[in-house]
Residue frames relative to the residue before (quaternion, step in Angstrom):
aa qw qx qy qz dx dy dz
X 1.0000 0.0000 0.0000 0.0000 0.00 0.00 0.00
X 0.0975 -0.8081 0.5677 0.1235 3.77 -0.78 0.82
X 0.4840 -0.7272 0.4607 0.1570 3.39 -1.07 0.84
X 0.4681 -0.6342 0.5413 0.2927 3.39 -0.92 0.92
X 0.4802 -0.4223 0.5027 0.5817 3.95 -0.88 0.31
X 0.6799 0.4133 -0.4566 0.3981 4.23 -0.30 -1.00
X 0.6438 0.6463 -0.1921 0.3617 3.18 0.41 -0.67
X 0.6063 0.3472 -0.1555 0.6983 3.66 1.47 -0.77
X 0.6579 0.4082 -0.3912 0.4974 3.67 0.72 -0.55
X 0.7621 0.4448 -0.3332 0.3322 3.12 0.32 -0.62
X 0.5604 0.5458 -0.2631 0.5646 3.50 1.39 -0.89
X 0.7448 0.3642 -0.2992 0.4723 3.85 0.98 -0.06
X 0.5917 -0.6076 0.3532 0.3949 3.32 1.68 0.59
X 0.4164 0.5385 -0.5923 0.4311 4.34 0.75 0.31
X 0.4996 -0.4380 0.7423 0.0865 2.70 -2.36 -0.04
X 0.0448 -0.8021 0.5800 0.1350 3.82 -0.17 1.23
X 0.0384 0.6296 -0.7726 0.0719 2.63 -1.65 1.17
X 0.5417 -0.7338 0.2194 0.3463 3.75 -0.83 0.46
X 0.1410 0.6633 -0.4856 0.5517 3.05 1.83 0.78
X 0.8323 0.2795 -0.1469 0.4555 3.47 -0.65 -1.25
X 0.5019 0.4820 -0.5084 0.5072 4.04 1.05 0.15
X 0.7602 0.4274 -0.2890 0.3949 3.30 0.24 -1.16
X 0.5904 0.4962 -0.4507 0.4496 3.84 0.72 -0.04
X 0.5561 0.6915 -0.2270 0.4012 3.03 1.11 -0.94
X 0.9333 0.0565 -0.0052 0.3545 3.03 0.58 -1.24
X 0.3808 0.6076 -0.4342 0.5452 2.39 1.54 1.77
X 0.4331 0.6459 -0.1861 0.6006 3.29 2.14 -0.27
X 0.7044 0.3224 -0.2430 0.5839 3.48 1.17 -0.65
X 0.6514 0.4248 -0.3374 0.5305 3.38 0.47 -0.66
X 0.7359 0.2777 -0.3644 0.4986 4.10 0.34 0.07
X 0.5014 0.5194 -0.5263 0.4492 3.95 0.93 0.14
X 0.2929 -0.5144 0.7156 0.3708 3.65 -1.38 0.75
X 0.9477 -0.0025 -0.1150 0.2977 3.00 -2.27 1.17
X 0.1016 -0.8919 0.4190 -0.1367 3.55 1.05 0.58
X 0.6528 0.5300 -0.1808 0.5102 3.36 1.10 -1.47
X 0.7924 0.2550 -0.1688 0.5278 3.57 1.25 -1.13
X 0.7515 0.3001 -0.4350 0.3951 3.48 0.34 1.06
X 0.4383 0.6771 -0.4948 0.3235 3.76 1.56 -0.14
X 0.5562 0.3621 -0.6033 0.4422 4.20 0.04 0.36
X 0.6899 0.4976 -0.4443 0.2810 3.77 0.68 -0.87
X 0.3669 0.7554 -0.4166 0.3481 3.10 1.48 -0.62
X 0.6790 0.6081 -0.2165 0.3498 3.01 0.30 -2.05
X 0.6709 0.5758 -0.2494 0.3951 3.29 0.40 -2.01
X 0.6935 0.6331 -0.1789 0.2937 3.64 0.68 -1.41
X 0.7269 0.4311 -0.0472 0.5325 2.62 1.31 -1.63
X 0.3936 0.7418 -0.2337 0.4902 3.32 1.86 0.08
X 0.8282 0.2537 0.0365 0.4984 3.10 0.52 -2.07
X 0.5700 0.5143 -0.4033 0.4979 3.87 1.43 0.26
X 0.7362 0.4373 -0.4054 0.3200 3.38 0.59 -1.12
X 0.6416 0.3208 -0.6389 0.2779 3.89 -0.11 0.93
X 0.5964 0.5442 -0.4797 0.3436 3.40 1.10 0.47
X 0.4146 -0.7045 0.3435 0.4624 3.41 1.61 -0.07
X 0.4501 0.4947 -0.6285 0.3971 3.35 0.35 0.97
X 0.0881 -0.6749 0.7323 0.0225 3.65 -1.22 -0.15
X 0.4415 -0.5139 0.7033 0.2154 3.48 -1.96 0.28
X 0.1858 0.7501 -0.6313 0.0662 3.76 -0.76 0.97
X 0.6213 -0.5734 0.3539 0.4000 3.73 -1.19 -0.06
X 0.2520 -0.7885 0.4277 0.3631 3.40 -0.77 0.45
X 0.6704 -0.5826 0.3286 0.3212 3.40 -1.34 0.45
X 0.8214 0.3860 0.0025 0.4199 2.96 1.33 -1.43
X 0.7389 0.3351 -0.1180 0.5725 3.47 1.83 -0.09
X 0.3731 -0.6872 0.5348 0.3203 4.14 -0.37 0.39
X 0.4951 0.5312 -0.5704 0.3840 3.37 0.65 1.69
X 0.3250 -0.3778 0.6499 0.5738 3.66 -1.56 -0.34
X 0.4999 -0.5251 0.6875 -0.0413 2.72 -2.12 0.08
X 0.0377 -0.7137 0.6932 -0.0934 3.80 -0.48 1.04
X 0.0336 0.6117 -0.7789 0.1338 3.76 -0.80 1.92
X 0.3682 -0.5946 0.7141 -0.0299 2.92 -1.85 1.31
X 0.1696 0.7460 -0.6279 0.1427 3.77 0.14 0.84
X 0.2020 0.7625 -0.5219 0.3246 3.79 0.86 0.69
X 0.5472 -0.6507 0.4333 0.2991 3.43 -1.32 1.10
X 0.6610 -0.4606 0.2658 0.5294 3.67 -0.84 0.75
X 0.7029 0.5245 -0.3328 0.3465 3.25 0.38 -1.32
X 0.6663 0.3268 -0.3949 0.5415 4.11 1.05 -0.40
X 0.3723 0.5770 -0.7150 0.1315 3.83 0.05 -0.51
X 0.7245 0.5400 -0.3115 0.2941 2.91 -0.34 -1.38
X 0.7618 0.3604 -0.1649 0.5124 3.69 0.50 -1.08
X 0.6973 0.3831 -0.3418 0.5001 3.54 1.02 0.21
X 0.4923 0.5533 -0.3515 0.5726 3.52 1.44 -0.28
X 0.7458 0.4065 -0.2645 0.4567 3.57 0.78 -0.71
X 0.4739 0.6270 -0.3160 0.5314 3.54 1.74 -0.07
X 0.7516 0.4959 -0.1443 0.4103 2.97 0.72 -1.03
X 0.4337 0.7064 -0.2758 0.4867 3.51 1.51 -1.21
X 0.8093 0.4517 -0.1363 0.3498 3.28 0.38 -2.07
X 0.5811 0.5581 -0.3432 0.4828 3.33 1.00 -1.21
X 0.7712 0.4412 -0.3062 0.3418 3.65 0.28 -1.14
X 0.6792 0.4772 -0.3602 0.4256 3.33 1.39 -0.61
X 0.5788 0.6174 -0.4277 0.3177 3.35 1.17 -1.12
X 0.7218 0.4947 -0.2256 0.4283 3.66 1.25 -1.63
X 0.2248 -0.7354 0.5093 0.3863 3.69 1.29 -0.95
X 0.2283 0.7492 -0.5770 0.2317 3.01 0.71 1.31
X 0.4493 -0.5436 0.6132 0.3558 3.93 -1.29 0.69
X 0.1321 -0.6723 0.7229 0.0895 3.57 -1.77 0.18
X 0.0306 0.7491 -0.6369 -0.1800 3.64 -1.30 -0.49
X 0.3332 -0.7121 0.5826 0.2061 3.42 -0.16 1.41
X 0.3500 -0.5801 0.6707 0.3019 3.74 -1.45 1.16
X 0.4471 -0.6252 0.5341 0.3520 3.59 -1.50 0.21
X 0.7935 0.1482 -0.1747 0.5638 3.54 -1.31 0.93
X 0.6041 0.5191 -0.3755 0.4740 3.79 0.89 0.58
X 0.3385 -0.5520 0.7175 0.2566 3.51 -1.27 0.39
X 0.7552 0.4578 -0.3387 0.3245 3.77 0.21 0.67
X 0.2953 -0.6983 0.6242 0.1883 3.36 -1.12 1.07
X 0.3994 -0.5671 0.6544 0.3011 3.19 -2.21 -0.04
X 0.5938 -0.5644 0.5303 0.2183 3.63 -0.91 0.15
X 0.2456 0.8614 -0.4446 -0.0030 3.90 1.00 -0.34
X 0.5788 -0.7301 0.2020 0.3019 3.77 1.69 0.33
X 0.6605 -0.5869 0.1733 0.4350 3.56 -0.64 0.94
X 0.5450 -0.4560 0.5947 0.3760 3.90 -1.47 0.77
């Protein structure tokens, strides 16, 4: 199934406005293979938010974003969520330094 840009915004919890399209879809257009990993996206962003982490856009880079804001006691177990997902999907990451957060940089 492939997601309309509204459709990803909205499933990531934004407010569309064509501001927030155009990040978007500049976020898709710089992910390798985007098209083949945006439901996992979803899923992720599915199975993090009760640890408080989520998958948002970044401000400063034409990626989503994966923030781990999880109580000390989950990091670990949501970092290791995460790990898995990326391997299971062969998704790339870039860990931010001194952050609990990854970039999305898009499937090998």
């Amino acid at each position: 199934m492939k997601y309309t840009i509204d459709a990803m915004l909205t499933q990531l919890g934004y407010t569309i406005n064509e501001s927030v399209k155009k990040q978007m879809e500049n976020i898709i257009n710089n992910t390798k293979n985007f098209m083949d990993i945006q439901k996992h996206i979803i899923q992720l962003n599915d199975a993090l938010k009760p640890f408080q982490a989520y998958i948002a856009m970044s401000n400063s880079n034409n990626y989503l974003k994966i923030k781990n804001e999880s109580p000390k006691e989950s990091l670990k177990k949501v970092d290791e969520m995460i790990q898995e997902w990326a391997k299971k999907y062969k998704i790339n990451l870039q860990k931010v330094e001194n952050k609990e957060t990854y970039y999305i940089l898009g499937k090998n």
